[in-house]
C-alpha positions in Angstrom: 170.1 77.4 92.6 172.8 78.7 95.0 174.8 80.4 92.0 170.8 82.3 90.8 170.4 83.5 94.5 174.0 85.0 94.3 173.3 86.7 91.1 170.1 88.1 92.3 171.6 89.3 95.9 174.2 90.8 93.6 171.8 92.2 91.2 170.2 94.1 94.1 173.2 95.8 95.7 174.1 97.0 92.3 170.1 98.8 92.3 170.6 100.2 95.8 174.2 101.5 94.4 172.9 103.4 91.9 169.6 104.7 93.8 172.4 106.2 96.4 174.0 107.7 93.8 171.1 108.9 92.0 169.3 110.7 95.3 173.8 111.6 96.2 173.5 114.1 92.6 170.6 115.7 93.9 167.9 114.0 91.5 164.7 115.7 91.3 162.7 112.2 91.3 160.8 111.7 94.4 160.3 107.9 95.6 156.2 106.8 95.2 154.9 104.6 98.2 155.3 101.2 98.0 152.6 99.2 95.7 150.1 97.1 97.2 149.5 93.9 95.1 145.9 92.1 95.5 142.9 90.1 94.3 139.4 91.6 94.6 138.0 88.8 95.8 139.3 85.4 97.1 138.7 83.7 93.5 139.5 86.2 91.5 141.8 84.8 88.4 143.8 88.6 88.3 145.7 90.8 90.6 145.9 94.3 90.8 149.0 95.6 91.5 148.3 100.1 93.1 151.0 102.5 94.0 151.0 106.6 94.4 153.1 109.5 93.8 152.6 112.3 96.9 153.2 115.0 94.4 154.0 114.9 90.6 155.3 117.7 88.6 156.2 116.2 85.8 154.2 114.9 82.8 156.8 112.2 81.2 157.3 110.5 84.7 157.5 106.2 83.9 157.0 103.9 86.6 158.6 100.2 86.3 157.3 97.8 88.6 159.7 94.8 90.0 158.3 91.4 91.5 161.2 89.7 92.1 163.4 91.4 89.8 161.2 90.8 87.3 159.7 94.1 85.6 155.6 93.6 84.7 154.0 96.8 83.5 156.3 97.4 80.2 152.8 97.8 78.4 151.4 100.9 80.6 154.6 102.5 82.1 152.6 105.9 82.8 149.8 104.3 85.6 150.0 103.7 88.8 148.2 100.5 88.7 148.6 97.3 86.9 146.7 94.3 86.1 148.3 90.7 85.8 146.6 87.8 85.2 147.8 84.3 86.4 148.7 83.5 83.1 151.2 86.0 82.8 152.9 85.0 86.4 152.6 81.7 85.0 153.2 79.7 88.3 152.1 82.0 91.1 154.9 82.0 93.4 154.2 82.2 97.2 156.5 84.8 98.0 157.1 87.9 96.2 159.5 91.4 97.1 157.5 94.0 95.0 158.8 97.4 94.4 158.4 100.7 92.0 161.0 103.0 90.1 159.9 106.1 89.1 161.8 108.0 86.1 162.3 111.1 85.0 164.5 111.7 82.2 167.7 110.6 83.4 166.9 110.2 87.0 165.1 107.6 88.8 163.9 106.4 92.2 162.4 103.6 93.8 160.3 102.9 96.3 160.5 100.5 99.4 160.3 97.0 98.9 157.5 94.9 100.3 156.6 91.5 100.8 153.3 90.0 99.6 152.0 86.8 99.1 149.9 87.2 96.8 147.1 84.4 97.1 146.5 85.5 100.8 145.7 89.5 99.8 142.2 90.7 98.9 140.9 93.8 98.7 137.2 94.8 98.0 136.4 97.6 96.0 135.1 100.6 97.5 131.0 100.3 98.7 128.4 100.6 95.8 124.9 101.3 95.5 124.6 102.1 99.5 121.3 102.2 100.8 119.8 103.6 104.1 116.5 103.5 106.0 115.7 104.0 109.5 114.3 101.6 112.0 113.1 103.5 114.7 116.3 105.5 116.5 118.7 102.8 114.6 120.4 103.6 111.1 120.2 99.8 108.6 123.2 100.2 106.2 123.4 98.4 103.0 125.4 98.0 100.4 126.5 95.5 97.5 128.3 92.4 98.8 131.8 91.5 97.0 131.6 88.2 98.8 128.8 86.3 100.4 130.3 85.4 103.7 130.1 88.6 106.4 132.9 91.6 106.1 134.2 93.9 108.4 133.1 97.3 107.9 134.4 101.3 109.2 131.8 103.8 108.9 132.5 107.2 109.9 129.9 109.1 110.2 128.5 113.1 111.7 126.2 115.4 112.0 125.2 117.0 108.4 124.3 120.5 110.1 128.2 119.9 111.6 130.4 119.4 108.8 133.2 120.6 110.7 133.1 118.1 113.3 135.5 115.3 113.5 134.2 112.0 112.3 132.7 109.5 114.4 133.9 106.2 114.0 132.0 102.9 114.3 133.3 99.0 113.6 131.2 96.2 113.1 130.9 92.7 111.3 128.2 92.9 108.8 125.2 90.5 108.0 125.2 88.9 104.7 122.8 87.8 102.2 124.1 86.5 98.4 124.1 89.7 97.4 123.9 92.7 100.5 126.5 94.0 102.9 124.1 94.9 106.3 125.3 96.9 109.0 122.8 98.5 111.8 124.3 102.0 113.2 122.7 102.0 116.7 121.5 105.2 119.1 121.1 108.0 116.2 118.4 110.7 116.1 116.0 109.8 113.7 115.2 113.3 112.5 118.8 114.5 112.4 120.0 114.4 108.9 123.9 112.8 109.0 126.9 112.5 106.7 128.1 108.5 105.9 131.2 107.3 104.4 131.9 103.3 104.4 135.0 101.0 104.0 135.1 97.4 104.2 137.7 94.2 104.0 137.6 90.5 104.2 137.1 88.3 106.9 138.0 85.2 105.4 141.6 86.1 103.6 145.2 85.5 105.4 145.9 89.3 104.6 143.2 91.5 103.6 143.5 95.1 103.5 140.7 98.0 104.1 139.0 99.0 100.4 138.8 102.4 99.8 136.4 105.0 101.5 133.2 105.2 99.7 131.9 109.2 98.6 130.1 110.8 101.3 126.5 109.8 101.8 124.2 112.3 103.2 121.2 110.2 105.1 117.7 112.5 105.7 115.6 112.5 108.6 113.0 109.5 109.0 109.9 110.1 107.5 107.7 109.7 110.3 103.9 111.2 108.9 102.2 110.1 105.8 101.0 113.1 103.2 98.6 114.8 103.9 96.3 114.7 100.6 93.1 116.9 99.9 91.7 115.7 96.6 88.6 116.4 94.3 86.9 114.3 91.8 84.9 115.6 88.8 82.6 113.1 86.8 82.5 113.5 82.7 81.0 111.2 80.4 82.1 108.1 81.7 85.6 109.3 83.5 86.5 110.9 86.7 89.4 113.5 87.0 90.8 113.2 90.0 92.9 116.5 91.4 95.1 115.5 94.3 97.5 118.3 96.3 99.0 117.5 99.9 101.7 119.8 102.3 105.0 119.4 101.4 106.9 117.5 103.4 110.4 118.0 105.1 112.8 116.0 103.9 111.1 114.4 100.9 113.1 114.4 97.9 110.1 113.5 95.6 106.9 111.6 96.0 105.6 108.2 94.6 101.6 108.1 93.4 100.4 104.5 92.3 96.5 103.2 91.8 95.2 99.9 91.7 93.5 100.8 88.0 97.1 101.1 86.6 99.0 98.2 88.5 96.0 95.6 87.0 96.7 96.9 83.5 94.0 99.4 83.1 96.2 102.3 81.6 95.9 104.8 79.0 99.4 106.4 79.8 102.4 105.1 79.0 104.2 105.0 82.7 101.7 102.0 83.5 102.7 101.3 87.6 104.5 104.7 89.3 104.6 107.7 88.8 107.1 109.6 90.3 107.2 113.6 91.2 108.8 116.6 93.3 105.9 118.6 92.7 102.8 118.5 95.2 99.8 118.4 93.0 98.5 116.2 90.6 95.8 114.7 88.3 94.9 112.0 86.9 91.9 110.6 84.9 90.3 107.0 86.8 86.9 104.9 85.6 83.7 104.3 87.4 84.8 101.4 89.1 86.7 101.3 92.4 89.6 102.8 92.4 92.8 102.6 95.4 95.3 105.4 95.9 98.3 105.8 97.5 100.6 109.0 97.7 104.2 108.1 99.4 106.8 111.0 100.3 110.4 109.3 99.5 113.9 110.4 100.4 117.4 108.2 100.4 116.9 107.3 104.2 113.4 105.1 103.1 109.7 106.2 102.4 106.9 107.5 104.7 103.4 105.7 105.5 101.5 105.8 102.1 97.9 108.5 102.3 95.5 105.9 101.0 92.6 107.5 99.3 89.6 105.4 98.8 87.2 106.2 95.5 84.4 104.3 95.6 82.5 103.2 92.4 80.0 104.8 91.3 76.5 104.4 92.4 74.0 103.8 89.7 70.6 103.5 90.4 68.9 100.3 89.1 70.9 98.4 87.6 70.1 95.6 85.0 71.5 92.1 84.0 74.0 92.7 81.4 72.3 91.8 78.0 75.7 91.5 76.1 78.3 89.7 77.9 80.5 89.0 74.8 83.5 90.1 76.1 84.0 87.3 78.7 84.1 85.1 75.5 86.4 86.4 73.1 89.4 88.1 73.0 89.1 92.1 74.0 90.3 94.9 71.4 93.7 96.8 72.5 93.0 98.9 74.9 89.5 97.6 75.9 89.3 96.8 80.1 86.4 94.8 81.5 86.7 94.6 85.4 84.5 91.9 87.5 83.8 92.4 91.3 82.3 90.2 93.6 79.2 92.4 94.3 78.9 91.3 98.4 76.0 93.3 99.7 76.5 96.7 97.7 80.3 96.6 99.1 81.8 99.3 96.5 85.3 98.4 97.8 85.3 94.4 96.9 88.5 92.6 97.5 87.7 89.7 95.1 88.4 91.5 91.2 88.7 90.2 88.0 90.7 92.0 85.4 90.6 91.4 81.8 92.5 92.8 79.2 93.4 92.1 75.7 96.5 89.6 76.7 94.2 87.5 79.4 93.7 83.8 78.7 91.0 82.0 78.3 91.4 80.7 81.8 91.1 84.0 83.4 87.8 84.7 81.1 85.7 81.8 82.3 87.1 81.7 86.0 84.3 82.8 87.4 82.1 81.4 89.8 78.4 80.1 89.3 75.7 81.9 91.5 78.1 84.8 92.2 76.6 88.3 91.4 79.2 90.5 89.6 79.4 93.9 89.2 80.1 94.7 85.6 82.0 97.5 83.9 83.8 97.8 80.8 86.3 100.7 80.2 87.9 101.9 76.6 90.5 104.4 76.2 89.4 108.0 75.0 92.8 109.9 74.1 95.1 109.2 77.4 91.8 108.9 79.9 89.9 105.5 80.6 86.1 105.9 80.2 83.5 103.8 81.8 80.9 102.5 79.0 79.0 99.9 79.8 77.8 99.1 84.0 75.9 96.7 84.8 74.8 93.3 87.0 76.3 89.7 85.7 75.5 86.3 86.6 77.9 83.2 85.0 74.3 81.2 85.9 71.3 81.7 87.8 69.4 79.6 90.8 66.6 80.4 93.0 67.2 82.4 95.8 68.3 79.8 98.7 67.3 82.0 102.0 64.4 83.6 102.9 63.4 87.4 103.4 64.9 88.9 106.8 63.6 90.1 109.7 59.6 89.5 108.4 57.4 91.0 111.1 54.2 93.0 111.2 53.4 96.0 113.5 50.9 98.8 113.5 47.6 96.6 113.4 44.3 97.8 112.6 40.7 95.8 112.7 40.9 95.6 108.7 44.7 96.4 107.8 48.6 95.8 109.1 51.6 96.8 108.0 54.9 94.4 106.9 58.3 94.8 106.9 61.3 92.7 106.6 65.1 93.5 105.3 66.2 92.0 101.7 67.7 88.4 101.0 71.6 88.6 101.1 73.3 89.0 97.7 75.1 85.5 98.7 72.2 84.1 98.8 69.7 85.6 96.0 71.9 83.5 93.2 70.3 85.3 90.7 69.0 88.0 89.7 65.7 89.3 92.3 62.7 90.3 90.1 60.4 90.7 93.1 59.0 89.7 96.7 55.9 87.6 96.5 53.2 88.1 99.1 50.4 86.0 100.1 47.7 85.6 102.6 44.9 83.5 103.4 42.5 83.6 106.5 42.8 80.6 109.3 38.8 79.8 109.8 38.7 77.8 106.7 40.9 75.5 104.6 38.9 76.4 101.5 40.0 79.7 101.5 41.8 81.2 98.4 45.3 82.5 99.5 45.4 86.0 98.2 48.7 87.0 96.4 50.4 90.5 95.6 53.5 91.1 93.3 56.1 94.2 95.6 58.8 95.2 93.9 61.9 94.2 94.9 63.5 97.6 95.9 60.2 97.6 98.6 61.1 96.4 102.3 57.6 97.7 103.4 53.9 96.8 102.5 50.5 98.0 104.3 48.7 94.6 104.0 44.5 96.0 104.0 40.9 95.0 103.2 40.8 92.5 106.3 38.4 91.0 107.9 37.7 92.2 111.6 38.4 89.7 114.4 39.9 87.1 112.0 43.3 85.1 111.8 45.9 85.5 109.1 48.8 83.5 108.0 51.0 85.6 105.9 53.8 84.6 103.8 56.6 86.4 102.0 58.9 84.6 98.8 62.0 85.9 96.8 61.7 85.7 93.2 64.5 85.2 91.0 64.2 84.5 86.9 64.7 80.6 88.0 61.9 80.5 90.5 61.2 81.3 94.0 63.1 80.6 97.2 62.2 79.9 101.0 59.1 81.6 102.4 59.0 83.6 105.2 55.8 83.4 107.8 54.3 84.8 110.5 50.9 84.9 112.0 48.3 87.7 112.4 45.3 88.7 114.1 42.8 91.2 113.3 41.4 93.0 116.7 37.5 92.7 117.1 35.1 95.8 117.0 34.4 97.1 120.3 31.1 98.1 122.2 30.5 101.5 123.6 30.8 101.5 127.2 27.9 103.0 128.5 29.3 103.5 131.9 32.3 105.4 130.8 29.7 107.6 128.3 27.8 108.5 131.5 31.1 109.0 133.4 32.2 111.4 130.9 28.2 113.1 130.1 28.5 113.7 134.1 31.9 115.3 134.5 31.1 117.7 131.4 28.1 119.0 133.6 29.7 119.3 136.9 32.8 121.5 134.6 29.9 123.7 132.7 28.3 124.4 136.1 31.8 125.3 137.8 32.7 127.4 134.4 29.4 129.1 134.4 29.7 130.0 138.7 33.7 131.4 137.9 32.3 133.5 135.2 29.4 134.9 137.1 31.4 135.7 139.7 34.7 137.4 137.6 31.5 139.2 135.8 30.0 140.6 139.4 34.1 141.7 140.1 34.4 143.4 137.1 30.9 144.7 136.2 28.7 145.5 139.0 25.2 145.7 139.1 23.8 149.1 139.2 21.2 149.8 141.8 17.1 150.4 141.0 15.9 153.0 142.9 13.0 152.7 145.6 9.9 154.5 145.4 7.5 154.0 148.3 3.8 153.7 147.5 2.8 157.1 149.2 -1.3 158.1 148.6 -1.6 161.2 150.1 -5.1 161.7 149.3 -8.1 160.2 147.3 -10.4 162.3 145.4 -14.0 161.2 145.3 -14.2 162.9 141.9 -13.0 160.3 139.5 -11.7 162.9 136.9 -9.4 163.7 139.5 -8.2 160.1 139.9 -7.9 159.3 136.2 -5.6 162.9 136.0 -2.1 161.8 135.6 0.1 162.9 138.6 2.6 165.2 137.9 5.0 165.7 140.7 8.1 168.4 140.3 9.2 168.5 143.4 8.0 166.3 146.9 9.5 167.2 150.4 8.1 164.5 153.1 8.5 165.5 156.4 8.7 162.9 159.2 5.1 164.0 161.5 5.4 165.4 165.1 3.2 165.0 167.6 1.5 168.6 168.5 3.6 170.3 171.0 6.9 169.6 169.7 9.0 171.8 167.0 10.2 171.0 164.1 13.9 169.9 164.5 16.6 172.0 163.5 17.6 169.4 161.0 14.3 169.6 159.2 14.8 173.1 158.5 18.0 172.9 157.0 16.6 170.2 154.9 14.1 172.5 153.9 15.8 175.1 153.4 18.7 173.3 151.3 15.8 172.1 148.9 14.3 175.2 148.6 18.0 176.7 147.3 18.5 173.8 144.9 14.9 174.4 143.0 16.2 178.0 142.2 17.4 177.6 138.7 14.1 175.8 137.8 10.6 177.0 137.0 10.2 178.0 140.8 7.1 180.1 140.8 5.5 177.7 138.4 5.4 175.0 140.6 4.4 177.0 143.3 1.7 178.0 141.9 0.9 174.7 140.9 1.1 173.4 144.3 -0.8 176.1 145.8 -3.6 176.0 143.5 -3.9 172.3 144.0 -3.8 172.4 148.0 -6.1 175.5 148.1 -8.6 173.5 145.8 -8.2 170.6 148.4 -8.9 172.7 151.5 -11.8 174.1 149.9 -13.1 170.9 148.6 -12.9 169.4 152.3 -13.3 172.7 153.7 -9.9 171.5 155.9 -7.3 173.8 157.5 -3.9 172.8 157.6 -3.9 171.0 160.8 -6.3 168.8 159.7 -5.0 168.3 155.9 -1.8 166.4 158.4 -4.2 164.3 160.6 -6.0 163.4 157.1 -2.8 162.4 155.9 -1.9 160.5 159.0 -5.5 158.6 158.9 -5.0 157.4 155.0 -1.3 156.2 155.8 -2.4 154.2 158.8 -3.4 151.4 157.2 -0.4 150.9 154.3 2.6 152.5 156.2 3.0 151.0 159.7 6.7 151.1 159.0 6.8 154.5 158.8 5.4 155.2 162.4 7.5 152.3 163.6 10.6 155.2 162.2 10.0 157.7 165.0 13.5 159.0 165.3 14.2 159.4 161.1 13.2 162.2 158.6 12.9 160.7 155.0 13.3 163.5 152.7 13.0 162.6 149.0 13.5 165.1 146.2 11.8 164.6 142.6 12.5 166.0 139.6 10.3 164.6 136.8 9.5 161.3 138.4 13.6 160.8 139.2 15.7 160.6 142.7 18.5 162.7 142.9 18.9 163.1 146.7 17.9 160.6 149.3 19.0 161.6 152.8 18.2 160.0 155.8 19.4 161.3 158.9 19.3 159.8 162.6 17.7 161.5 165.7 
């Protein structure tokens, strides 16, 4: 052993000799770094042996590398890697000087030496398959594990609106799972998008060495808002289209659109679960059952909140028991669907579903529950959209309805009718089909009575209950009806209100109160009528009988008077007063458009004819006419200090004048 370790001490001064000499004649070789020998992981059955050139101009260059004198890459001399297996070291020595010549033609030159040990080195490969997603204002880094124990990790990282900044650097111990590297980058800006480059080594080898950078990683903002999604539905023969568009949304790379329809199976299309999309519309074709939604904006750093859109099934008016359920039985054609919801109530949204298709087992078919209504549909494929062909209501078996109409009460009561409400039976509790309510009543006085029974629909919740008797007591009661029989009744109690007498007090109140308001109506009236429209005087005409004729022609002659002027008499002795006169006078002017000479002459004629009659002179014609008014007209003597003076024209007043003395 002494004489080997001589030879191989010797051996080497002769290498270092010649690599003097070489790099003494001004070789043009330049010396590569020294190689790095290692094991990818601690159980790894090969070693990788690396090494580098800093700059290489020529193309025929041969590297040789040494391990203990011992040259091991005489397959691949061009590389600057190598791979040995243990079965080429044979037994793995613990200590090794490694080292690489380089050649070029004649020349050659060789790198430093360096000691390994080979068992205790490992170096990971460079991070794969890195993954990113943000957790508030913390960056979670992930990548593939090389080993399953924890790994210490470098990641540089900066701002990507800042690429020349310098790097920041962070060093932590990641969490490990069998198959994840975990790291959590603390204090970031969530909505800052940032550049990410990783390297990691062992924890658990004598000598491990860094791995190599990973490629820069950019990582996007955090996607804090869910899409916002419009979309519009339009029915055809059995199918709905469905057009969805939303806002585009920073930092979304694409966007991911799945519906419950094509997760359970019920697919026309090809692409059965996702469907993903940069664009921000899009449409799709869904059946007449209930159908889920979800639009979910993605980028590398994770996924926003998903826009759930709700369709609801559609409503169809009166619905029947399915008349051929053959389907649940046998085995369904290729694309043939049946779906099966727990109808709870007219829910249109059910949790519960049953989805058959044509690779369901009999198991699934006949797991359905007794008593249960379910909502029926069956859906075919048309060219790439599903259609909706049969809906309808499906019982596995039938019962009588086990509860009682809701909420039975009565209101609005009359002396022969009422009126009945109450709210339906629960769908739980109907276990069957409903064909109708069931309504009877029958009157308290006698236990002979016939109960009295109506059929209601069973879409009714109201029913005017008449032809009652006044005064009386009803007991009412109200029954479900399924095709199995009926259920539990519901009862209540009624009475009729007697007829009532006519109050003859309150009659003679009222009859009372209308006269006192037509007497008060009638007085207000008369008295806006006397304000408004008053009453136009009747003029006076004293009795005055100057004289009677004995002659009776003269009496039965019909008076004619034109024009009267009575003067108030004066005792003899005393003039006539000033104001006499101008009365006088003043009528004698106003006659002088009429016939003024006629009726003088009328009047003359008349008074001469008297005087001669009587054979009177004026003084006496005054005391005759004092003598026949004494009797008649003692007011007018009583009226000493007045002068009447009334003017006629063809039996009418148009002056009266009275002036005082």
């Amino acid at each position: 052993m002494e004489t080997l370790k001589h030879w191989s001490l010797l051996h080497e001064c002769i290498v270092v000799c010649l690599l003097f000499t070489t790099v003494g004649k001004g070789s043009a070789c330049e010396a590569p770094s020294s190689p790095e020998c290692f094991r990818r992981t601690a159980e790894a059955p090969e070693y990788r042996c690396e090494w580098s050139m800093n700059k290489t101009t020529e193309s025929d260059v041969t590297f040789d590398l040494y391990m203990n004198n011992v040259i091991r890459n005489k397959d691949a001399p061009k590389e600057t890697w190598i791979i040995i297996t243990k079965d080429e070291l044979g037994i793995v020595e613990e200590e090794y000087y490694i080292w690489v010549e380089a050649r070029i033609g004649n020349s050659s030159c060789a790198s430093t030496k360096t000691y390994v040990v080979l068992s205790h080195t490992v170096k990971y490969e460079a991070p794969k398959h890195i993954s990113m997603s943000w957790l508030k204002n913390n960056l979670s880094v992930s990548w593939t594990a090389s080993e399953t124990h924890p790994a210490a990790a470098e990641i540089l990282l900066r701002r990507d609106a800042h690429r020349t900044d310098s790097w920041g650097n962070i060093t932590k111990h990641t969490t490990s799972d069998t198959s994840m590297h975990h790291v959590l980058v603390e204090n970031l800006l969530k909505d800052t998008v940032y550049q990410v480059k990783i390297r990691h080594r062992s924890t658990k080898a004598l000598n491990p060495l860094w791995s190599d950078w990973s490629p820069v990683v950019i990582v996007p903002a955090e996607l804090e808002q869910k899409p916002e999604v419009t979309m519009n539905i339009t029915l055809s023969n059995g199918t709905r289209k469905v057009a969805l568009t939303w806002k585009k949304m920073p930092h979304a790379a694409t966007y991911s659109l799945n519906d419950t329809q094509s997760s359970n199976g019920c697919n026309c299309t090809k692409n059965r679960y996702r469907n993903n999309t940069t664009e921000t519309t899009y449409t799709t074709f869904v059946s007449y059952s209930a159908v889920k939604i979800s639009v979910i904006g993605r980028n590398a750093a994770g996924s926003s909140p998903p826009a759930i859109l709700q369709i609801p099934a559609v409503q169809a008016a009166g619905l029947k028991i399915c008349d051929n359920t053959s389907d649940l039985r046998e085995r369904l054609k290729k694309k043939t669907y049946v779906e099966l919801y727990e109808l709870q109530d007219g829910d249109s949204r059910p949790e519960n579903v049953t989805h058959l298709t044509a690779k369901s087992t009999k198991k699934e078919r006949m797991d359905m529950k007794d008593y249960i209504r379910y909502l029926y549909f069956k859906h075919k494929c048309v060219g790439r959209k599903l259609q909706t062909v049969t809906m309808c209501i499906y019982y596995q078996k039938e019962d009588a309805p086990q509860r009682e109409p809701q909420n039975f009460t009565a209101f609005s009561e009359t002396h022969t009718s009422t009126n009945l409400s109450w709210k339906a039976i629960p769908s739980a509790d109907q276990r069957g089909f409903l064909t109708h309510y069931s309504l009877c009543s029958v009157k308290d006085s006698s236990q002979d009575e016939r109960k009295e029974c109506h059929k209601i629909s069973a879409s009714v919740m109201k029913y005017r209950l008449g032809n009652l008797t006044q005064g009386t007591k009803y007991h009412v009661s109200l029954v479900g009806v399924t095709r199995v029989g009926e259920g539990p009744e519901a009862t209540l109690t009624i009475n009729t209100p007697p007829e009532k007498p006519v109050n003859v007090l309150w009659s003679l109140c009222l009859l009372i109160l209308f006269f006192l308001l037509t007497t008060l109506c009638t007085c207000i009236l008369k008295r806006i009528k006397e304000n408004i429209f008053p009453a136009v005087p009747t003029p006076v005409i004293p009795d005055f009988i100057p004289f009677q004729s004995e002659s009776q022609d003269f009496l039965e002659r019909k008076e004619e008077v034109d024009e009267m002027t009575l003067l108030q008499l004066h005792p003899e002795g005393k003039s006539v007063p000033e104001d006499a006169e101008e009365s006088a006078v003043l009528a004698g002017e106003w006659e002088e458009d009429t016939d003024e000479d006629e009726d003088n002459e009328r009047w003359d004629s008349r008074m001469s004819g008297e005087s001669s009659d009587e054979g009177l002179s004026p003084g006496s014609t005054g005391e005759a006419l004092r003598s026949s008014r004494e009797g008649e007209m003692t007011d007018v003597e009583q009226l000493d200090n007045e002068i009447a003076m009334l003017i006629y024209k063809k039996g009418l007043v148009f002056h009266v004048k009275r002036d005082s003395l």
